[in-house]
Residue frames as qw, qx, qy, qz and C-alpha x, y, z in Angstrom:
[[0.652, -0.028, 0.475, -0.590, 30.63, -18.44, 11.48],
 [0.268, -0.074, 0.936, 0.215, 30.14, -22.03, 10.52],
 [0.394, -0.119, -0.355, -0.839, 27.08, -22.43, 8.20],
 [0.334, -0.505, -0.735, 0.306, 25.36, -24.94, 11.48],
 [0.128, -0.485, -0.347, 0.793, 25.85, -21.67, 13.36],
 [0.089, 0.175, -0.131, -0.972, 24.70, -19.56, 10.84],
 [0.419, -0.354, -0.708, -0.445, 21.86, -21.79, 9.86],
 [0.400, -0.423, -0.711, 0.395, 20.82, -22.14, 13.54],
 [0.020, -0.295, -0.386, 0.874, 20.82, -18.22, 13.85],
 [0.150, -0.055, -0.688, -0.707, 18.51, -18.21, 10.66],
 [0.429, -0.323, -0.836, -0.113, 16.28, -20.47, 12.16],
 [0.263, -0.507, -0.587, 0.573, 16.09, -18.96, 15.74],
 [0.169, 0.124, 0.062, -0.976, 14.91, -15.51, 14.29],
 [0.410, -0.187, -0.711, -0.540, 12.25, -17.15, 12.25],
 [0.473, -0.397, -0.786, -0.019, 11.14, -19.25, 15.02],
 [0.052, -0.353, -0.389, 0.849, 11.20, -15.93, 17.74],
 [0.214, 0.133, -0.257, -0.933, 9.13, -14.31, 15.14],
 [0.470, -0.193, -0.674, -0.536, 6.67, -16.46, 14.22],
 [0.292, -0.453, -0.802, 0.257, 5.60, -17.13, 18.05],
 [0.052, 0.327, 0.213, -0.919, 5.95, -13.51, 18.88],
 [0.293, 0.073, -0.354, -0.885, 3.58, -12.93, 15.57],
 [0.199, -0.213, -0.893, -0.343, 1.04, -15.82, 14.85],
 [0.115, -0.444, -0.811, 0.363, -0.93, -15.21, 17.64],
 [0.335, 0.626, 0.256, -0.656, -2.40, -12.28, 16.16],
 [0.264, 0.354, -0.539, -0.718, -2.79, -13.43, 12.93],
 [0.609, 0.214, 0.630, -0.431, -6.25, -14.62, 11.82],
 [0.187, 0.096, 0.868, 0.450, -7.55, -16.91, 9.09],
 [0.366, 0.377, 0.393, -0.754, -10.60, -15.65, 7.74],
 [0.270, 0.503, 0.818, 0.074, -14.06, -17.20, 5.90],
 [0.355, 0.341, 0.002, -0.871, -15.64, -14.18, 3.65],
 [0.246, 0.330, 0.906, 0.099, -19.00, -14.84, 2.32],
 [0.234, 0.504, 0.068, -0.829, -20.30, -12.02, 0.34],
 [0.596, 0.596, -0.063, -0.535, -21.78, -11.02, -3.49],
 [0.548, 0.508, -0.623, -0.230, -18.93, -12.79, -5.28],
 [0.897, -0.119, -0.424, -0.038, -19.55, -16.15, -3.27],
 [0.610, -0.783, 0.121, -0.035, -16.91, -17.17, -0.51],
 [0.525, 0.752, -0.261, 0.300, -13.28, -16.78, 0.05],
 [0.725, -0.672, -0.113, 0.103, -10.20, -16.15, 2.38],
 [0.385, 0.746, -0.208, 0.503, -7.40, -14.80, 3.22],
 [0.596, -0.262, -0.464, 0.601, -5.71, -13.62, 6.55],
 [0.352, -0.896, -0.085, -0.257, -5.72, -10.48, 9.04],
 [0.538, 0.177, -0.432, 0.702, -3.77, -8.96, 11.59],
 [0.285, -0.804, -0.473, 0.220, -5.20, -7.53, 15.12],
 [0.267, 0.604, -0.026, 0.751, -4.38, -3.75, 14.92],
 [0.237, -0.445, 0.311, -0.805, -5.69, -2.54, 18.15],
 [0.025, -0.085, -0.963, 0.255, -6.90, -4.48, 21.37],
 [0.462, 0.142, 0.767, -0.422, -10.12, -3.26, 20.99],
 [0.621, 0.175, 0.764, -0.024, -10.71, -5.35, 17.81],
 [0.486, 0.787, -0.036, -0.379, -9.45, -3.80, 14.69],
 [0.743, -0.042, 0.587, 0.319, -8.05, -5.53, 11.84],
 [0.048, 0.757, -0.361, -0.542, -6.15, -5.28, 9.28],
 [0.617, 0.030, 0.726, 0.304, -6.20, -7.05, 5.66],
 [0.095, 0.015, 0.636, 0.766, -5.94, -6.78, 1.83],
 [0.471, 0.394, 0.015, -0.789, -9.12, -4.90, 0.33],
 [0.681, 0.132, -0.394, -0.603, -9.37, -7.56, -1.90],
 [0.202, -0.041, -0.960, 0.190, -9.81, -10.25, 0.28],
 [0.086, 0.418, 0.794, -0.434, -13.20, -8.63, 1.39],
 [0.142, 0.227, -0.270, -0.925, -14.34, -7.00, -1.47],
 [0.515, -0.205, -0.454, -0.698, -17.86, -7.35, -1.92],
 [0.533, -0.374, -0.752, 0.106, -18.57, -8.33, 1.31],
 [0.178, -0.798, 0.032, -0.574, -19.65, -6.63, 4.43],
 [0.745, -0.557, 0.322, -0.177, -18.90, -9.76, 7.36],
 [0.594, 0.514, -0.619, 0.003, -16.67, -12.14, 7.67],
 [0.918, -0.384, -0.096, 0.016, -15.31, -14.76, 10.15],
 [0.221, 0.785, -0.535, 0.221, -12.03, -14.51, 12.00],
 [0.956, -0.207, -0.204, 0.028, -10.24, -17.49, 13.31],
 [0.067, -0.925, 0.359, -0.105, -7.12, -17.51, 15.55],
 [0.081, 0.585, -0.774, 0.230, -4.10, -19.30, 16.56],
 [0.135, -0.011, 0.852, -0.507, -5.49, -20.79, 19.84],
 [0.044, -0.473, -0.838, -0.267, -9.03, -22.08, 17.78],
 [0.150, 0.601, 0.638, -0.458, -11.21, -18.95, 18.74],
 [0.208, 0.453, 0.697, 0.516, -13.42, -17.77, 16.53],
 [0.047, 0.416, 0.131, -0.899, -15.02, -14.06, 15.81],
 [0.399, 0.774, 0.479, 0.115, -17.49, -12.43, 13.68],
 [0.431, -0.252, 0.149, 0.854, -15.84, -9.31, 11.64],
 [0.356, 0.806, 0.471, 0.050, -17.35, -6.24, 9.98],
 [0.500, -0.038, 0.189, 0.844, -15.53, -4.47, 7.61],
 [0.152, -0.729, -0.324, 0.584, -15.33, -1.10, 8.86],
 [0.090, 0.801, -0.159, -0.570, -13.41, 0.64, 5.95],
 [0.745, 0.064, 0.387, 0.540, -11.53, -0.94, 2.52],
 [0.250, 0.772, -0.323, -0.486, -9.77, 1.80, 0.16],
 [0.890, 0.301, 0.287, 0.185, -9.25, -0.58, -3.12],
 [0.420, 0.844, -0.209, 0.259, -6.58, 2.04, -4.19],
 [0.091, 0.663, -0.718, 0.192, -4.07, 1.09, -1.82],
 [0.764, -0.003, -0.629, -0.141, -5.75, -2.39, -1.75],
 [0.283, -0.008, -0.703, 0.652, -6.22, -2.30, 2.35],
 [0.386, -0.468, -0.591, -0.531, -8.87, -2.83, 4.45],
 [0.080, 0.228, -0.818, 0.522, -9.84, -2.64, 8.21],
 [0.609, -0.182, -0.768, -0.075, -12.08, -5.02, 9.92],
 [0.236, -0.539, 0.403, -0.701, -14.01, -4.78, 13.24],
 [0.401, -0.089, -0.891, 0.191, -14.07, -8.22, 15.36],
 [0.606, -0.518, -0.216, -0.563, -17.41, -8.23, 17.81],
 [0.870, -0.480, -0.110, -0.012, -15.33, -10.39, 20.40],
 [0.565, -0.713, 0.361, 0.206, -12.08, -10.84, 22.20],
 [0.786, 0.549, -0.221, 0.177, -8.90, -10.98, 20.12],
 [0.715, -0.179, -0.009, 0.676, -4.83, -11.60, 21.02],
 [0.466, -0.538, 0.182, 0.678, -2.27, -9.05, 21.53],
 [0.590, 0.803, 0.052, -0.073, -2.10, -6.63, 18.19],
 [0.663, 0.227, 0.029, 0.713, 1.27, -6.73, 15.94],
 [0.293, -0.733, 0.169, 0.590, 3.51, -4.23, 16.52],
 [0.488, 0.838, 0.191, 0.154, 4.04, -1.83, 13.53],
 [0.476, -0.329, 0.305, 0.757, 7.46, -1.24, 12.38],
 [0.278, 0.852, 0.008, -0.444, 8.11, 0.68, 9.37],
 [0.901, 0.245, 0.313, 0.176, 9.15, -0.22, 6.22],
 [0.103, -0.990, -0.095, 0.007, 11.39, 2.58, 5.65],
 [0.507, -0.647, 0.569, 0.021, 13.86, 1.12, 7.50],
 [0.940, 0.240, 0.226, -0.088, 13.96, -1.79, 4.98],
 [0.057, -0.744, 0.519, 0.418, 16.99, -2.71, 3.28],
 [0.717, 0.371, -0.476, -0.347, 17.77, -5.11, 0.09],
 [0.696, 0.019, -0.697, 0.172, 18.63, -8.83, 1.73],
 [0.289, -0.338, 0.613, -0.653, 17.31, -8.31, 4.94],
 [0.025, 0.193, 0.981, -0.013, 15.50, -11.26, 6.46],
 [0.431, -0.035, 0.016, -0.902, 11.28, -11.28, 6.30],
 [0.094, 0.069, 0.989, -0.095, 8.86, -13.52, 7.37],
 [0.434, -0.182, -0.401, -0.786, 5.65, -13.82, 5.79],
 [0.100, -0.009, 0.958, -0.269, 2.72, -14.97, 7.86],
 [0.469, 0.229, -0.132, -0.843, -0.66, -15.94, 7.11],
 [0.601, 0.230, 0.598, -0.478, -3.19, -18.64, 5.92],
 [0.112, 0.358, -0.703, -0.604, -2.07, -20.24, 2.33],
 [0.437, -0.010, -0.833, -0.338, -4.57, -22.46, 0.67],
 [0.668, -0.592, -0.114, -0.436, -6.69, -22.39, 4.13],
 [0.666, -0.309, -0.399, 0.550, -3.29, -23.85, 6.44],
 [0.343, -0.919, -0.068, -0.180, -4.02, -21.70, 9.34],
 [0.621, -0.700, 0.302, 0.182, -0.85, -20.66, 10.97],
 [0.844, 0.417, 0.169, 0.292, 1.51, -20.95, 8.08],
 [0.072, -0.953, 0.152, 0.251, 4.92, -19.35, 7.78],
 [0.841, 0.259, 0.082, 0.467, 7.56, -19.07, 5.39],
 [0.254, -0.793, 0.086, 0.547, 10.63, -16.74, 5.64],
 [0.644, 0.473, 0.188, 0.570, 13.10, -15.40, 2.60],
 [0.556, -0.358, 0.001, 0.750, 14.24, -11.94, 1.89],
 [0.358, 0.811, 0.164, -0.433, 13.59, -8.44, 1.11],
 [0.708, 0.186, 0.597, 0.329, 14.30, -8.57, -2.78],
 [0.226, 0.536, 0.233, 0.779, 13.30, -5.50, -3.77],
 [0.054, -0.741, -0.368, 0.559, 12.03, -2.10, -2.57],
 [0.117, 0.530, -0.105, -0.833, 10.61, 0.78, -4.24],
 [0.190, 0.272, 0.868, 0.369, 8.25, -1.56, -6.60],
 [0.528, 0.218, 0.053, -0.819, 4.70, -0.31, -7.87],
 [0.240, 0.254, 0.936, 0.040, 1.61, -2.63, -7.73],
 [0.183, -0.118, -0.412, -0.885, -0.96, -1.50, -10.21],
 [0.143, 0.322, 0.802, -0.481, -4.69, -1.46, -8.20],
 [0.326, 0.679, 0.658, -0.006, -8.11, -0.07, -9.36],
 [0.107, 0.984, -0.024, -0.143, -8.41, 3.61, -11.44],
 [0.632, 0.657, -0.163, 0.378, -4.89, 2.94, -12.98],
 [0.285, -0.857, 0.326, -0.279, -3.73, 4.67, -9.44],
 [0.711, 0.187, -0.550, 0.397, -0.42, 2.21, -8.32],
 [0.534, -0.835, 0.123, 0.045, 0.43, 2.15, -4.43],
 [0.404, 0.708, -0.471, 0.336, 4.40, 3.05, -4.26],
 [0.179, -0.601, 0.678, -0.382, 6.98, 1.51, -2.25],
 [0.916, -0.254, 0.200, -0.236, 6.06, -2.13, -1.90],
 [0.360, -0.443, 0.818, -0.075, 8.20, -4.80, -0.81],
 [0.801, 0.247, -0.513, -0.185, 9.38, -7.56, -3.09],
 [0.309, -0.584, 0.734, -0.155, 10.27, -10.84, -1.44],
 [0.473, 0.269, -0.781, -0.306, 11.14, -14.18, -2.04],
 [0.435, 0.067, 0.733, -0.519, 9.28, -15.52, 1.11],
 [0.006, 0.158, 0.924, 0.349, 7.02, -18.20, -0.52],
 [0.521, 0.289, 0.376, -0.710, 2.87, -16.46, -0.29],
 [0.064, 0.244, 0.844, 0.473, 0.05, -18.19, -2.19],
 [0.443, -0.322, -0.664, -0.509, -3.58, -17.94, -2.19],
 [0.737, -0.513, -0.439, -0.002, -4.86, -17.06, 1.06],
 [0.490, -0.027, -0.174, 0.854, -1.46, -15.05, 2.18],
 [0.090, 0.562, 0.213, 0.794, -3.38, -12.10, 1.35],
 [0.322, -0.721, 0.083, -0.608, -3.92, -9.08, 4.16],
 [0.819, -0.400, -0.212, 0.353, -1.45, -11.53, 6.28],
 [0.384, -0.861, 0.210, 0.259, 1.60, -10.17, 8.14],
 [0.696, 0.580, -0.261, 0.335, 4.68, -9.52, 6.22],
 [0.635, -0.766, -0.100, 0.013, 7.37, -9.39, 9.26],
 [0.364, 0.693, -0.513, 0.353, 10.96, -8.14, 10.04],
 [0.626, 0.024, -0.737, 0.252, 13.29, -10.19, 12.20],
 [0.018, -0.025, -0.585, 0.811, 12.21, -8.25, 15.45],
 [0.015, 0.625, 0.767, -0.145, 8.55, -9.18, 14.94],
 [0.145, 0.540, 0.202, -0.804, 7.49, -5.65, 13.53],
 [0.544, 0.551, 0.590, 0.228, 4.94, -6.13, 10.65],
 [0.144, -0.594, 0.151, 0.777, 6.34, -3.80, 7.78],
 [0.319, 0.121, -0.596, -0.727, 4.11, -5.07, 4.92],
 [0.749, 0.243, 0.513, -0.341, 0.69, -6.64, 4.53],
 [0.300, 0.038, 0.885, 0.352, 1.20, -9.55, 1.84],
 [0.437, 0.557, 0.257, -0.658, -1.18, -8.34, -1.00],
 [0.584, 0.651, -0.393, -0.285, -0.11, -10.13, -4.47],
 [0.631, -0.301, 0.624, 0.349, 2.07, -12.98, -5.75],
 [0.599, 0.658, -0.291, -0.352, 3.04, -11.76, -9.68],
 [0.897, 0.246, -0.317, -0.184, 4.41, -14.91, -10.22],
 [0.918, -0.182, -0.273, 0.224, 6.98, -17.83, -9.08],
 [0.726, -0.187, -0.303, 0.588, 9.10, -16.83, -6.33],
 [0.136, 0.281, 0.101, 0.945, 7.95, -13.09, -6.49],
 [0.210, -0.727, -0.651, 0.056, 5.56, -11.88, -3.56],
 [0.052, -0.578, -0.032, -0.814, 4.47, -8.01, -2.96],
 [0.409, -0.479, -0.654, 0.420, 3.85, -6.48, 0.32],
 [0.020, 0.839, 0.083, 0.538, 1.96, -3.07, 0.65],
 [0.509, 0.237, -0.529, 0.636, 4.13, -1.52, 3.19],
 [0.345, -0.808, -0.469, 0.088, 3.55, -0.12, 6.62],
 [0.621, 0.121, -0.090, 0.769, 4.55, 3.42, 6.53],
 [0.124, 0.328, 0.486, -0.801, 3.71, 6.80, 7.58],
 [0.354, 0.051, -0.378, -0.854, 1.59, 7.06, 4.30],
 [0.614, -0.245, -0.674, -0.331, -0.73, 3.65, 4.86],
 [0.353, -0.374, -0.801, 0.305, -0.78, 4.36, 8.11],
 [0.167, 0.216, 0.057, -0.960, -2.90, 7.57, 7.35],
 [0.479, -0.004, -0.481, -0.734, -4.89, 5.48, 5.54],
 [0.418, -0.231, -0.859, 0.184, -5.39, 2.80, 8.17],
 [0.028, 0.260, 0.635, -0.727, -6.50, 5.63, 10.47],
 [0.348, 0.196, -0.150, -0.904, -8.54, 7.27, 7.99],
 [0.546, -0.197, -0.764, -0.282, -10.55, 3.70, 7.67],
 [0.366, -0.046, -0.695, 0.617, -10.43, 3.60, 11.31],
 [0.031, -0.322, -0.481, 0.815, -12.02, 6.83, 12.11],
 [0.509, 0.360, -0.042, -0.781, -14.55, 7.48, 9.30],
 [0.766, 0.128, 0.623, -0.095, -14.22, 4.58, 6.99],
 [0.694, 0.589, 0.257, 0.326, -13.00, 5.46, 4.15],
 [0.425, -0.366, 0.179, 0.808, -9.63, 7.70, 2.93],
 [0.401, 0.899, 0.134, -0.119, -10.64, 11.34, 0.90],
 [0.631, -0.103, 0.380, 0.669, -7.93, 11.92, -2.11],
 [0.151, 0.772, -0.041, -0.616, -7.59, 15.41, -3.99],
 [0.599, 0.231, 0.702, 0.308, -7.82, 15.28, -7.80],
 [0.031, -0.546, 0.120, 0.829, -6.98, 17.32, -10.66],
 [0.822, 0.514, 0.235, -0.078, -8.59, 15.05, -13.71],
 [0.198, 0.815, -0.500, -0.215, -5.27, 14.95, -15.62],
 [0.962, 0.111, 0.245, 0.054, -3.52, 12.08, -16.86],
 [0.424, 0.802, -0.418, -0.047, 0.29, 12.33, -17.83],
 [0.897, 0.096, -0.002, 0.430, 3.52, 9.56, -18.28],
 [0.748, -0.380, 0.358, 0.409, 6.90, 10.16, -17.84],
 [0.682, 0.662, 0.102, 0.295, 8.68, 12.10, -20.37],
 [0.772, -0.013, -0.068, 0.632, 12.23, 13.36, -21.04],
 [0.069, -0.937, -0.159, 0.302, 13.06, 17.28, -20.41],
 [0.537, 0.806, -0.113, 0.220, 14.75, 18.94, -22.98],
 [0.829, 0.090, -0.317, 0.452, 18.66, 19.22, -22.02],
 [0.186, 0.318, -0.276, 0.888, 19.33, 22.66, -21.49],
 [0.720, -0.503, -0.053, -0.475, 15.72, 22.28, -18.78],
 [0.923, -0.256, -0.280, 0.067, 17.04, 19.22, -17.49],
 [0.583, 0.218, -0.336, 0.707, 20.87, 20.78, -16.96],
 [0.126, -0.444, 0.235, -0.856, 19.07, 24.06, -15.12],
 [0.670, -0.464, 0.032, -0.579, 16.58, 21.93, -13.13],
 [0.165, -0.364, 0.907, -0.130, 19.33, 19.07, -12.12],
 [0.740, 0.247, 0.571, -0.256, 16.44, 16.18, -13.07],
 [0.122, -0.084, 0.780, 0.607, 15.92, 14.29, -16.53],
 [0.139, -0.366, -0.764, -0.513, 12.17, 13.91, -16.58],
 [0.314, 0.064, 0.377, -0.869, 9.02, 15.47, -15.80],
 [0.313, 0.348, 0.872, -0.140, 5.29, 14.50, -16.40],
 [0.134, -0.023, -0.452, -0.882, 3.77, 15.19, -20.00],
 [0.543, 0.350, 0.592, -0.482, -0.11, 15.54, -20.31],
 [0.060, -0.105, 0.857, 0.500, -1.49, 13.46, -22.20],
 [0.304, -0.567, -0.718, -0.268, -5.29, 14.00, -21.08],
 [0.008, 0.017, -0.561, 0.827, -7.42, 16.36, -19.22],
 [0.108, -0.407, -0.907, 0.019, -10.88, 15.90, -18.17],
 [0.114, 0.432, 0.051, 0.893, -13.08, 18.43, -19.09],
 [0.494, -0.701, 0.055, -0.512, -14.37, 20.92, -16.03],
 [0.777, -0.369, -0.313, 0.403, -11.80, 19.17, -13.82],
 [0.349, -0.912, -0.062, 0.207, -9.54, 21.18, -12.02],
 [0.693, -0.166, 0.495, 0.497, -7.22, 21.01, -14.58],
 [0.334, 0.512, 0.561, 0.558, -9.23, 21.82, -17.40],
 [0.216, -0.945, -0.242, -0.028, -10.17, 25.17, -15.10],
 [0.317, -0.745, 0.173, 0.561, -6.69, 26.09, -14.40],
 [0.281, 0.903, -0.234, -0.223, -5.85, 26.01, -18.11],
 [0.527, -0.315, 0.761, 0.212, -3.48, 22.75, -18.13],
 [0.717, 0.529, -0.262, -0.370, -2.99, 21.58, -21.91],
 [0.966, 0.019, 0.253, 0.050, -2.32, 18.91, -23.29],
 [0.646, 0.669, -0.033, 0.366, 1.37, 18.52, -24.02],
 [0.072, -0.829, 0.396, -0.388, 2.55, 20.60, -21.17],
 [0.680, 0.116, -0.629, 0.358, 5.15, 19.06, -19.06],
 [0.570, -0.748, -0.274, -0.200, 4.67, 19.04, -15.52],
 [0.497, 0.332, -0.607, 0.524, 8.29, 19.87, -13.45],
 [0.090, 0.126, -0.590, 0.793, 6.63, 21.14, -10.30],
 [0.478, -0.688, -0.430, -0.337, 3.38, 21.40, -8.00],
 [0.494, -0.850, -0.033, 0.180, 3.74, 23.45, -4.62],
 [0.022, 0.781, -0.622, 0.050, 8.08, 23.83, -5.48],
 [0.800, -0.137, 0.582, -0.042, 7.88, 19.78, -5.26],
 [0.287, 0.302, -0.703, -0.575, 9.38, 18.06, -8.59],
 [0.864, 0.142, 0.413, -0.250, 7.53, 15.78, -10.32],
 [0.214, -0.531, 0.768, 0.286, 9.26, 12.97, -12.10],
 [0.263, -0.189, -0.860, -0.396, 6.81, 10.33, -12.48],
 [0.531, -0.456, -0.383, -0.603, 3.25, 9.77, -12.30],
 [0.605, -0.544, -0.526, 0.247, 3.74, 8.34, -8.38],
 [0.287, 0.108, -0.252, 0.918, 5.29, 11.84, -7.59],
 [0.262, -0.338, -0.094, -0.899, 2.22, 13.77, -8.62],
 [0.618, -0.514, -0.499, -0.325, -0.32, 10.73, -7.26],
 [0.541, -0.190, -0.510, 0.641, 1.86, 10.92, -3.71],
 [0.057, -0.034, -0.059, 0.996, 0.84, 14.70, -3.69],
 [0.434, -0.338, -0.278, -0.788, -3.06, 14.32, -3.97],
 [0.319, -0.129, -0.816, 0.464, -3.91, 13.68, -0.53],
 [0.113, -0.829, -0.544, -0.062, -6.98, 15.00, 1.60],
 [0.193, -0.806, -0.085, 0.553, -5.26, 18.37, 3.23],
 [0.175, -0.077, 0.495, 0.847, -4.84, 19.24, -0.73],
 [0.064, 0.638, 0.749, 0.167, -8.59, 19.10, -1.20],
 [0.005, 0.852, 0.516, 0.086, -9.63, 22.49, -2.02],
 [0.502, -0.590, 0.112, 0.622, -6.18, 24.34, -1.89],
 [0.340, 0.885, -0.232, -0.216, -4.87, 26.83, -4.52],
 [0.814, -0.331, 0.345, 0.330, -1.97, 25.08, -5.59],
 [0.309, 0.810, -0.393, -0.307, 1.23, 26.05, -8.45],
 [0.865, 0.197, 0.433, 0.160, 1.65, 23.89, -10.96],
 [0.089, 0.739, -0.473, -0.472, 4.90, 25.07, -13.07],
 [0.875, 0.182, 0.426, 0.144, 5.04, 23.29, -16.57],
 [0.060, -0.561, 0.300, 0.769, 6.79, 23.69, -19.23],
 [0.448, 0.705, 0.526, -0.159, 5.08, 24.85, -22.17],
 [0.567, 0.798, 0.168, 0.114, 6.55, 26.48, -25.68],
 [0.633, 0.441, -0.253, 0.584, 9.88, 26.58, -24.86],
 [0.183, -0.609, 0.244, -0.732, 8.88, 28.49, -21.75],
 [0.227, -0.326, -0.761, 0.512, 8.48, 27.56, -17.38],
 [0.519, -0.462, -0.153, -0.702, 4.50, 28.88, -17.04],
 [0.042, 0.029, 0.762, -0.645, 2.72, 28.65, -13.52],
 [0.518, -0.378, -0.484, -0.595, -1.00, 27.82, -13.47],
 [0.092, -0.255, 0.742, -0.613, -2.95, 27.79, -10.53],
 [0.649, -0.255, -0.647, -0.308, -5.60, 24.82, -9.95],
 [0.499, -0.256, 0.463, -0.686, -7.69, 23.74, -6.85],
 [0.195, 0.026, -0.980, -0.021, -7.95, 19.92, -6.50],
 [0.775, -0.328, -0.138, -0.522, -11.44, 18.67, -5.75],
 [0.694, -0.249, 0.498, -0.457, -12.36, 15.87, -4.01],
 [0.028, 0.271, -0.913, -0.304, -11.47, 12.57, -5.52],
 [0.743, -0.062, -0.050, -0.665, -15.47, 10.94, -6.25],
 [0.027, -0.496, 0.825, 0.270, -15.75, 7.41, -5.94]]
């Protein structure tokens, strides 16, 4: 393929995408505690849920949504979970067609992506590039990191945030939520995990997480552990909070975490991936190792407070 032709198909996905998408992507005015801001949105459902970066409406409660085709909404934000830095948004009037949800999942390293969204306050703004990475961690409130986000070189500034991150068939598979520095933007992904948390904003307003008070890092497993459990690392504690559900089952400091339920844990996103709400209040086995020895301890996750 000549590089015309190959520029030309380049061009024609972009430009299929970005009609199929814009129209449901809004520019939005927040005006809350910490003064006023903006950012961008995405219709989720026709009747009038949105979707955008927690911290684009953090400390607020309204906002303004602006579309494509100049109409204008009022928005109240129904749910935000700052831990996976996503929010959702209820529009009082008529909105466009919601994006279609793909799945990031599917992602692969140099695939195309188009980013859309509302830089610097240009409404309707799109830039395209390529997935760069995958399997990143963005650090958010409580130390807690959301897993799996999408690097790309697609150009986002200021104002990108809780826009559409898009694959070449127009299926939004990241909300734009970061730019860590030149030529490096983050998308929290859409997968089956944030889209438990989109409903759980949806249907109550907020997302319950199970918690054991503990605190451990990454650490290496002795050889002859590591040769019998086929893994190199497991998760040392390094803290436990006392009367957590930790400090009740008997978890010390020092022990190495290899397992919860028969699940390994590797690193600290293993275990956080595993406190979810249908863990709240479960017996669970937690196998560490401890004095040369594999001990089981059973703990019961609370309720995450917040």
């Amino acid at each position: 393929m000549a590089d015309s032709e190959a520029m030309d198909a380049y061009s024609a996905a972009v430009v299929r995408v970005a009609r199929q998408v814009l129209p449901s992507v809004a520019s939005l005015r927040v005006r809350g505690s910490r003064g006023e801001g903006a950012g961008s949105a995405s219709v989720l459902t026709a009747d009038g849920f949105l979707l955008t970066s927690a911290h684009v409406v953090e400390g607020a409660d309204r906002a303004t949504a602006e579309f494509a085709d100049g109409t204008q909404t009022p928005v109240e934000v129904t749910g935000r979970d700052p831990l996976s830095d996503l929010a959702v948004l209820r529009a009082s009037g008529p909105v466009p067609d919601p994006v279609v949800l793909g799945d990031a999942a599917g992602l692969q390293v140099g695939q195309l992506v188009v980013a859309l969204g509302n830089p610097l306050g240009l409404a309707g703004s799109v830039t395209a590039g390529i997935v760069s990475g995958l399997g990143r961690s963005l650090p958010t409130q409580r130390g807690r990191v959301v897993d799996e986000v999408i690097q790309t070189d697609a150009a986002l500034n200021p104002g990108n945030s809780g826009g559409v991150l898009a694959d070449s068939a127009g299926r939004m598979v990241g909300v734009n939520t970061a730019v860590a520095g030149v030529g490096l933007g983050l998308a929290v992904p859409i997968n089956s995990s944030t889209q438990r948390i989109i409903a759980s904003l949806m249907n109550t307003g907020r997302v319950r997480r199970a918690w054991l008070g503990v605190a451990a890092g990454q650490a290496p497993l002795p050889p002859p552990l590591a040769a019998r459990l086929g893994r190199a690392s497991g998760l040392r504690v390094a803290q436990i909070v006392p009367g957590s559900p930790a400090a009740v089952a008997a978890l010390k400091v020092g022990d190495v975490v290899v397992a919860v339920a028969g699940e390994p844990m590797g690193s600290a996103t293993s275990l956080q991936r595993w406190m979810v709400e249908e863990a709240i209040g479960r017996p669970v086995e937690i196998t560490v190792w401890r004095n040369g020895a594999l001990v089981d301890v059973i703990a019961v996750p609370s309720e995450l407070s917040e």
